[in-house]
C-alpha positions as CSV (number, residue, x, y, z in Angstrom):
1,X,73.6,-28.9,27.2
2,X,74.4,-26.9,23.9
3,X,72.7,-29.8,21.6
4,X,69.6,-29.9,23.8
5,X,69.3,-25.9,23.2
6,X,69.8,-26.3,19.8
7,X,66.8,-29.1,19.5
8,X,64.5,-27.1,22.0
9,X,65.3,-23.8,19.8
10,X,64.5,-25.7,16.3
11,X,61.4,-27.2,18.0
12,X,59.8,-23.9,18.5
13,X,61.0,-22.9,14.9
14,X,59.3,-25.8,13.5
15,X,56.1,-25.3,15.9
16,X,55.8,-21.5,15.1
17,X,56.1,-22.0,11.2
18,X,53.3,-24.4,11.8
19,X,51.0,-21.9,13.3
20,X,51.6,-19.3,10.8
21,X,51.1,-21.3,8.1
22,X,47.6,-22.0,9.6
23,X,47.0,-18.6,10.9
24,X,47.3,-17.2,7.1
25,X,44.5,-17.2,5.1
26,X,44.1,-19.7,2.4
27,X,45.0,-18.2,-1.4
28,X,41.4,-17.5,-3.2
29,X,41.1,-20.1,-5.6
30,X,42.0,-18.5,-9.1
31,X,39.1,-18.5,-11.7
32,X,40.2,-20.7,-14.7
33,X,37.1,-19.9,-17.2
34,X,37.7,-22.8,-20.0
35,X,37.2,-25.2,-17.3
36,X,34.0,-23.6,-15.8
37,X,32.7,-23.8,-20.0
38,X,34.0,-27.3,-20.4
39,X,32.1,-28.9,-17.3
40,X,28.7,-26.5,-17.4
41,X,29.1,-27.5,-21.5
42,X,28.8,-31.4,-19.7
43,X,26.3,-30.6,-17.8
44,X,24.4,-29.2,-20.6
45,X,24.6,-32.2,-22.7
46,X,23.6,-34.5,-19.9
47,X,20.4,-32.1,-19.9
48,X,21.4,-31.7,-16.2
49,X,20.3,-28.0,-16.2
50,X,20.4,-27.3,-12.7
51,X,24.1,-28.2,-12.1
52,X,25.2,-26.2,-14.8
53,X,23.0,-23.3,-13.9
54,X,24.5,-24.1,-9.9
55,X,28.2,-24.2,-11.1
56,X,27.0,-20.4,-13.1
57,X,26.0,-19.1,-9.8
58,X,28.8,-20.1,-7.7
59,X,30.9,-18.5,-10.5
60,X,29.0,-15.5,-10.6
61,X,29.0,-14.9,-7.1
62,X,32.6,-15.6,-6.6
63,X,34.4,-14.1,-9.9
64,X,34.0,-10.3,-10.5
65,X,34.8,-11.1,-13.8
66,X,32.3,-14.3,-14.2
67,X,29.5,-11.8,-13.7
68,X,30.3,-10.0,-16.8
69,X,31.2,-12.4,-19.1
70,X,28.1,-12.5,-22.1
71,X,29.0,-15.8,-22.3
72,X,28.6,-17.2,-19.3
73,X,25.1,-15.4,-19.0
74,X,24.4,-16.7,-22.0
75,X,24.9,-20.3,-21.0
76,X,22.4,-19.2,-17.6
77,X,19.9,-18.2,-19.9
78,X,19.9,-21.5,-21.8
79,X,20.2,-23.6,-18.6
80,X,17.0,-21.6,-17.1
81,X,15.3,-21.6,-20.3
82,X,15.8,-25.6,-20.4
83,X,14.6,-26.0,-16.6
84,X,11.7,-23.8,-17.5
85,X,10.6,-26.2,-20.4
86,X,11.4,-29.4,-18.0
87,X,8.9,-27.7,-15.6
88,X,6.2,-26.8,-18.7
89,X,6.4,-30.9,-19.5
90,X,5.6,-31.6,-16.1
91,X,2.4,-28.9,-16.4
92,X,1.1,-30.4,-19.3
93,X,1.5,-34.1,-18.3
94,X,0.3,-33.6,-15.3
95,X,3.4,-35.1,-13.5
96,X,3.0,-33.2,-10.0
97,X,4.4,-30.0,-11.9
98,X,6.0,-27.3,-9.3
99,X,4.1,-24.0,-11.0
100,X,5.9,-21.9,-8.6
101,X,9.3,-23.2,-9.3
102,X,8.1,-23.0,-13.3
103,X,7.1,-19.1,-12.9
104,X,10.3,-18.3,-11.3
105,X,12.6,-20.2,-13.9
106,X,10.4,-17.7,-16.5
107,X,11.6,-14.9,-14.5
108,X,15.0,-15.6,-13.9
109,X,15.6,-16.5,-17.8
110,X,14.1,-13.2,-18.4
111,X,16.7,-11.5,-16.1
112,X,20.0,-13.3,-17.4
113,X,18.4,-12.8,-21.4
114,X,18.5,-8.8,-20.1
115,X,21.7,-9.0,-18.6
116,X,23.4,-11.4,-21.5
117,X,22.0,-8.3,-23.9
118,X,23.5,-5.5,-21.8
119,X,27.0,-7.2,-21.8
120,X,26.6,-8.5,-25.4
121,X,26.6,-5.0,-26.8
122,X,29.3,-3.5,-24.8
123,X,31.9,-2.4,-27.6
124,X,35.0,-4.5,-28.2
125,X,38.7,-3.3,-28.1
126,X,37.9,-1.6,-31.3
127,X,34.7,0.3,-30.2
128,X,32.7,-2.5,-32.6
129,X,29.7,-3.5,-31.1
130,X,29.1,-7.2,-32.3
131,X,26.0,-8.8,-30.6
132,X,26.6,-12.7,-30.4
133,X,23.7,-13.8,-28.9
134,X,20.8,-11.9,-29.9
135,X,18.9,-14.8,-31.2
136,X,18.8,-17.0,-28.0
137,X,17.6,-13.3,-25.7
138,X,14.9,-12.8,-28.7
139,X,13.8,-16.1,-28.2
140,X,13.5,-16.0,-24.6
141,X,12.4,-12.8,-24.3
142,X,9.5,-13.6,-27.0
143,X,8.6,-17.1,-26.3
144,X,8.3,-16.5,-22.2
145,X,6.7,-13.1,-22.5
146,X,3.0,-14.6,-21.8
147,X,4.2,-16.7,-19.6
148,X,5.8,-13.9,-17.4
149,X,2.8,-12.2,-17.3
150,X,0.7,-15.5,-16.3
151,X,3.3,-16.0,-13.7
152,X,3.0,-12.1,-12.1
153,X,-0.9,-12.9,-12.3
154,X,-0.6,-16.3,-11.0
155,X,1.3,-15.1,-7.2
156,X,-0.9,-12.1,-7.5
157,X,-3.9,-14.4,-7.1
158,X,-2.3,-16.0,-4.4
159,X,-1.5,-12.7,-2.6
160,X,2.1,-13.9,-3.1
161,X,3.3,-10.3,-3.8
162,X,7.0,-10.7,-2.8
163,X,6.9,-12.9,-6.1
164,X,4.7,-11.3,-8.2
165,X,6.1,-8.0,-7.7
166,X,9.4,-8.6,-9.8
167,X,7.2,-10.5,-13.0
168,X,5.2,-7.8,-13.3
169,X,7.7,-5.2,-13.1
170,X,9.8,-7.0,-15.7
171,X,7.2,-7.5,-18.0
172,X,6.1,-3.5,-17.5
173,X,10.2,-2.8,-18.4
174,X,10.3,-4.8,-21.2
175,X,7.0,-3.8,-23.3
176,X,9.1,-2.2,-25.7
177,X,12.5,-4.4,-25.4
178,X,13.9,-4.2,-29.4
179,X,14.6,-7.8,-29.2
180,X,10.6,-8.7,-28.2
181,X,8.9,-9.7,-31.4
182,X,5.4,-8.4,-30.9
183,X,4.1,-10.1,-33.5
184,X,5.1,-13.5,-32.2
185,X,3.4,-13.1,-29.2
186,X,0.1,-14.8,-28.6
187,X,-2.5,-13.0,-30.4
188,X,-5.0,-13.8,-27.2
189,X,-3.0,-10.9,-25.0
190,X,-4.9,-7.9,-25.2
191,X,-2.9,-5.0,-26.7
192,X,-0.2,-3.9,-24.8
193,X,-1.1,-0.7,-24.5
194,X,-3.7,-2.1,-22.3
195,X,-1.8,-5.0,-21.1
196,X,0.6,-2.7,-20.0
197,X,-1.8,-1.1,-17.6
198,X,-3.6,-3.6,-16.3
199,X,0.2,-4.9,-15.5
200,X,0.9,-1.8,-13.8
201,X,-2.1,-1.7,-12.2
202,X,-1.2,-4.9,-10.4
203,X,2.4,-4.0,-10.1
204,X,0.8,-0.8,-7.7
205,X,-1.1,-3.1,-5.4
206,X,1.5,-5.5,-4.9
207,X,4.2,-3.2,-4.2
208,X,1.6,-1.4,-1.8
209,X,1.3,-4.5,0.1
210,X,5.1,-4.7,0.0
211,X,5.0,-1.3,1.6
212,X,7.4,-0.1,-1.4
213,X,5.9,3.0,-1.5
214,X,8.2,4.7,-4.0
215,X,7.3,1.8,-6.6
216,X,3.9,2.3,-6.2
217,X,4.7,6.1,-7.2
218,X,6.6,4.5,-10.3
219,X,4.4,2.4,-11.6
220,X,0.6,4.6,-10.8
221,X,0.8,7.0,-13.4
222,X,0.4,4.1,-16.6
223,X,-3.0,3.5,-14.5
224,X,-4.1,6.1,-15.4
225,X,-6.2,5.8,-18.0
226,X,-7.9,3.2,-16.3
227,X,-11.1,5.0,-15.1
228,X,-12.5,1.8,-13.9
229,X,-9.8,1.4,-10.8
230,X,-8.9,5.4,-10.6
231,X,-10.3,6.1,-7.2
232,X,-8.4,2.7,-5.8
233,X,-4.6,3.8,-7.5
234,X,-5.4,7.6,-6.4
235,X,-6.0,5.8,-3.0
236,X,-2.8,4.2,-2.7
237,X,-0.8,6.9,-4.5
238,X,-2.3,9.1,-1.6
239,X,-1.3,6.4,1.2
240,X,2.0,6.4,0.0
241,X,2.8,9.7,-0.1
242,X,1.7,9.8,3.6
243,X,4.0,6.8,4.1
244,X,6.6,8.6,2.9
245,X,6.5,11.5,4.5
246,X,5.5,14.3,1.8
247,X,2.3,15.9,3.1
248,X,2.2,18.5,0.1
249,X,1.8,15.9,-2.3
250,X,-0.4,13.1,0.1
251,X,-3.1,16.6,0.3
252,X,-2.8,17.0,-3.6
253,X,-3.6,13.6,-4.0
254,X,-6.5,13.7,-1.8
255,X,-7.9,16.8,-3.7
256,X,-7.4,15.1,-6.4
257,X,-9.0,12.1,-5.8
258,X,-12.3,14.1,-3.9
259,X,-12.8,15.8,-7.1
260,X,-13.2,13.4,-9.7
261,X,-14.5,10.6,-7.1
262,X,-16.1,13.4,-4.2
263,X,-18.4,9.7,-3.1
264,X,-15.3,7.5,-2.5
265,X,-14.7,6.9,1.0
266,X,-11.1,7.4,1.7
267,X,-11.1,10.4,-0.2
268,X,-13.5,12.6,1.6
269,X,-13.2,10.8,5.0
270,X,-9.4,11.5,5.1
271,X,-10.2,15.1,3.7
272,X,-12.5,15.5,6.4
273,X,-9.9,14.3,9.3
274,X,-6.8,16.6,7.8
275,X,-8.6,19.9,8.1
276,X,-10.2,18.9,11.0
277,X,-6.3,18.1,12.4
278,X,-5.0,21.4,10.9
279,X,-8.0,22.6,12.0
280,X,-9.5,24.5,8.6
281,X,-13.2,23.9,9.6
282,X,-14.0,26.1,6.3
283,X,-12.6,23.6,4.0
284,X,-14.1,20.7,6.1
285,X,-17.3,22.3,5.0
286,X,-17.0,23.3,1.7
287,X,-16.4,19.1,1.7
288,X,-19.7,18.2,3.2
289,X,-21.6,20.8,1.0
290,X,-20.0,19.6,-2.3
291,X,-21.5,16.0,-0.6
292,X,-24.6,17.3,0.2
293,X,-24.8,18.4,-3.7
294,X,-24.8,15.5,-4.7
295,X,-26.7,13.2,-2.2
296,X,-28.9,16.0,0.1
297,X,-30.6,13.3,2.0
298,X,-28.1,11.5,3.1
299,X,-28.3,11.1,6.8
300,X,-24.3,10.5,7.5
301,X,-23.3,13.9,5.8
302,X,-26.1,16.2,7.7
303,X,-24.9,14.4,10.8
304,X,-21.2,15.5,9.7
305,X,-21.9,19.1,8.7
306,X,-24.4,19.5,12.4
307,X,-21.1,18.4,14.0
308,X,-18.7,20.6,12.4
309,X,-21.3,24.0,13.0
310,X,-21.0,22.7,16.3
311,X,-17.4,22.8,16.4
312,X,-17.5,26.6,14.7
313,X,-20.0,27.3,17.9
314,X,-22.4,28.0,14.6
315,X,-24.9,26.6,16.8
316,X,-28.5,28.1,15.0
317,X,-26.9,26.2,11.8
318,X,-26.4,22.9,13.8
319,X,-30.0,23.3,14.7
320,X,-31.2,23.6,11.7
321,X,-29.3,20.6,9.9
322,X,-29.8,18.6,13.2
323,X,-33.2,19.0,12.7
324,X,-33.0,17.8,8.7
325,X,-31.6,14.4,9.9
326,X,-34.2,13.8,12.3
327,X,-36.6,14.6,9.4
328,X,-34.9,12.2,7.2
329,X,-34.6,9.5,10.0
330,X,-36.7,10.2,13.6
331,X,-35.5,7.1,15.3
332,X,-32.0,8.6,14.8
333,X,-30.6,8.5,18.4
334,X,-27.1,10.3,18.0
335,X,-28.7,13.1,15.5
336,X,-31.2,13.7,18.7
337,X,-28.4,13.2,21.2
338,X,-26.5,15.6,19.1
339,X,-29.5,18.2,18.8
340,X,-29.8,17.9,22.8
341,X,-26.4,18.9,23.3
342,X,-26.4,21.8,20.8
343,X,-29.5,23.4,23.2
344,X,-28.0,23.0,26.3
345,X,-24.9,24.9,24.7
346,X,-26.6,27.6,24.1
347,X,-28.3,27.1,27.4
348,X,-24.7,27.6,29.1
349,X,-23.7,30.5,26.6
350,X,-26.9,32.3,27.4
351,X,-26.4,31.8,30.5
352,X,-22.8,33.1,31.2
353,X,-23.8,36.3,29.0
354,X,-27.1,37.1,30.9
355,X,-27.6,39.0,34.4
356,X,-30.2,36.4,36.2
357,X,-30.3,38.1,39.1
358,X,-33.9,37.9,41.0
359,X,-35.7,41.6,41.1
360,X,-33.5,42.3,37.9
361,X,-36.7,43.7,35.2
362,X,-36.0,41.0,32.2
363,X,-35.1,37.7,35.4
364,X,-38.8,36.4,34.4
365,X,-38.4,36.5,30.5
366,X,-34.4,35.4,30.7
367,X,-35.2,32.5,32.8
368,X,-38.4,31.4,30.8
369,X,-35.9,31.7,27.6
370,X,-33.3,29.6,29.4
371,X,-35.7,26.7,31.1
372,X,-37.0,27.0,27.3
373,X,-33.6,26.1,26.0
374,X,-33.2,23.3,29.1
375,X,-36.6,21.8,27.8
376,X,-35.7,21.5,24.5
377,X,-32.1,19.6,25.0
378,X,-34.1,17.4,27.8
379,X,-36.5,16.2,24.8
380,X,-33.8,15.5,22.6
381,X,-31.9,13.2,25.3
382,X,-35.2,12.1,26.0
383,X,-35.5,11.0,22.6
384,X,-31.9,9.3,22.0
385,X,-32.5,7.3,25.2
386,X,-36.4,6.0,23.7
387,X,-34.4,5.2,20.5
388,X,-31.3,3.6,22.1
389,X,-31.6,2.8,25.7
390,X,-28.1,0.7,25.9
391,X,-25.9,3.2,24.8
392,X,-26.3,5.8,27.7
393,X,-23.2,7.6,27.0
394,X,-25.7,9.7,24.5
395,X,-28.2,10.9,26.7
396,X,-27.3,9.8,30.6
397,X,-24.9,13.3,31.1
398,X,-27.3,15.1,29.3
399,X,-30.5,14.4,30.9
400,X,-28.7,14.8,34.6
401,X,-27.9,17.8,34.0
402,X,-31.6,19.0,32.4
403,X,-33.4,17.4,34.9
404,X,-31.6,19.1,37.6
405,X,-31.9,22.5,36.2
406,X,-35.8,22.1,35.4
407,X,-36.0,20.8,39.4
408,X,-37.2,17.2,38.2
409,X,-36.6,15.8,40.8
410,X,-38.6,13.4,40.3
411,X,-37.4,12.4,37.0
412,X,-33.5,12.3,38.4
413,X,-33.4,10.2,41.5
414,X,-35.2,7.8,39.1
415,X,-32.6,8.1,36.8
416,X,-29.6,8.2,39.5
417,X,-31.4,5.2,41.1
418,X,-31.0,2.9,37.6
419,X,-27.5,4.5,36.3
């Protein structure tokens, strides 16, 4: 009985020592750099690129101390320059080149030349500062630098922004990069001070469509000597301060914007609709005049300005520019909708102000005034519903209620009858 204990005991000794050897997590592999170097190094010299740029990135993501190592970003900078060049052989020999895959080799050689520059110059033990491998970033950054911009164009075109976004913000970060050698580059680019800012012009649009609001803040103000596309950045400057919350600046922007380009859409339009919201019906006007400065006959800012007298219950003032549409256009149905409905409001104030009691001494010249005012919105209505019989909601309400206080009765059981 003892000796069957004893088996049963070191049984569950043997079983248990089992499971915890499972149950413990397996030791991290240890990161032995000489043989990462001696088998990317084979790699390399097999001209198979994309394993030693794979073993690189397993390293890098794995090793703390992989990631920091100039070296090793050096050797990731010649593995992506080399894949790059495999890709440019396919381009030009028309072998069913991958363009995309060519474009983002460009920008990741870029990245691990920045980064193999960064490390590079970090000071030794000493506090010497010894670049190694200044020649192989130059040459990267020098040789690809048209190509980095071809590539942001190239997905830009496409409305590929997720991948244009990042060429054209390296290229904008490395314009004046000491290890560039400007006068290498291809003498077809324009100068880079207006490279530059037809890159950042770009580099706002796509990180607009993004929605990265805060780069399009970053990159907008090297636009800005680009009168041509002004009104268009100031746009989506505008947008994205709205999108991110700061009003003060999003109004600034507008003002902005409305002053130098007062005939752009989006400037006066969303002018218009903030003081309208606040409301600051003064400012709303002073927009429409500074409109109607420069383009008095046009029909859509008259219409604007009636509406907004109207609003101020300035209604002798919405006459009068009521009126000036219908002049400029008489088949205008919702400038004579609108000039019906400004009557028959001051048919309803006169009325609620005025004692029309019958034996009253002015009844007979208070009610010819008011069936004057009544006769004057019914022609209006009458006149938006010649002009555009199919939209009724601009003259049905209106001539109801006209008819029924000139007694037309006539007139409204034929319209009731119809509608």
């Amino acid at each position: 009985m003892q000796k069957l204990t004893l088996i049963i005991t070191l049984l569950f000794a043997f079983f248990g020592m089992q499971l915890s050897a499972q149950e413990r997590p397996a030791e991290p592999t240890p990161f032995v750099r000489k043989k990462l170097v001696k088998e990317v190094k084979i790699q390399n010299k097999a001209e198979k690129y994309d394993k030693s740029s794979e073993l690189l990135r397993k390293a890098f993501a794995q090793y703390p101390e992989a990631a920091t190592d100039a070296e090793l970003c050096n050797y990731e900078l010649t593995a992506q320059r080399q894949l790059a060049s495999q890709q440019s052989r396919a381009i030009f020999l028309n072998q069913r080149p991958d363009t995309a895959r060519y474009f983002n080799h460009i920008l990741e050689a870029y990245r691990y030349a920045l980064r193999t520059d960064s490390l590079d110059r970090l000071p030794d033990a000493k506090g010497r500062i010894r670049p190694k491998y200044s020649s192989n970033v130059s040459a990267a950054l020098t040789d690809f630098r048209n190509n980095l911009r071809s590539g942001g164009k190239w997905f830009f075109k496409k409305k590929d922004y997720a991948h244009s976004l990042p060429m054209l913000e390296t290229y904008l970060q490395t314009i004046d990069h000491p290890l560039v050698q400007k006068e290498k580059v291809s003498a077809s680019v324009q100068p880079l001070d207006v490279d530059s800012v037809e890159m950042a012009r770009l580099a706002v649009v796509a990180a607009f469509s993004n929605q990265q609001y805060a780069k399009v803040l970053r990159y907008e103000p090297i636009t800005a000597v680009d009168t041509t596309q002004r009104a268009l950045m100031l746009e989506l400057k505008a947008k994205s301060f709205q999108q991110l919350g700061d009003e003060q600046n999003y109004l600034q922007t507008l003002q902005m914007g409305f002053m130098h380009y007062p005939l752009y859409d989006y400037f006066y339009t969303s002018l218009l609709s903030h003081y309208n919201a606040v409301p600051d019906y003064q400012q709303s006007l002073a927009v429409l005049d500074r409109l109607l400065q420069l383009q008095p006959s046009d029909r859509k800012f008259l219409y604007l300005k009636g509406k907004m007298l109207q609003g101020q219950h300035q209604l002798d003032e919405a006459i009068q520019v009521f009126q000036q549409t219908i002049q400029l256009a008489p088949d205008d149905a919702e400038a004579h909708a609108a000039l019906g409905n400004v009557y028959l409001e001051k048919a309803h104030d006169f009325y609620n102000r005025t004692n029309l009691k019958i034996g009253d001494k002015d009844y007979a010249k208070n009610r010819r005034y008011l069936n004057s005012l009544y006769t004057l919105s019914m022609k209006s209505f009458e006149q938006a519903r010649q002009f555009n019989e199919n939209d009724s909601h601009l003259w049905l309400s209106g001539l109801r209620e006209t008819y029924y206080k000139l007694n037309k009765g006539k007139e409204l059981k034929a319209l009731e009858r119809r509608y």
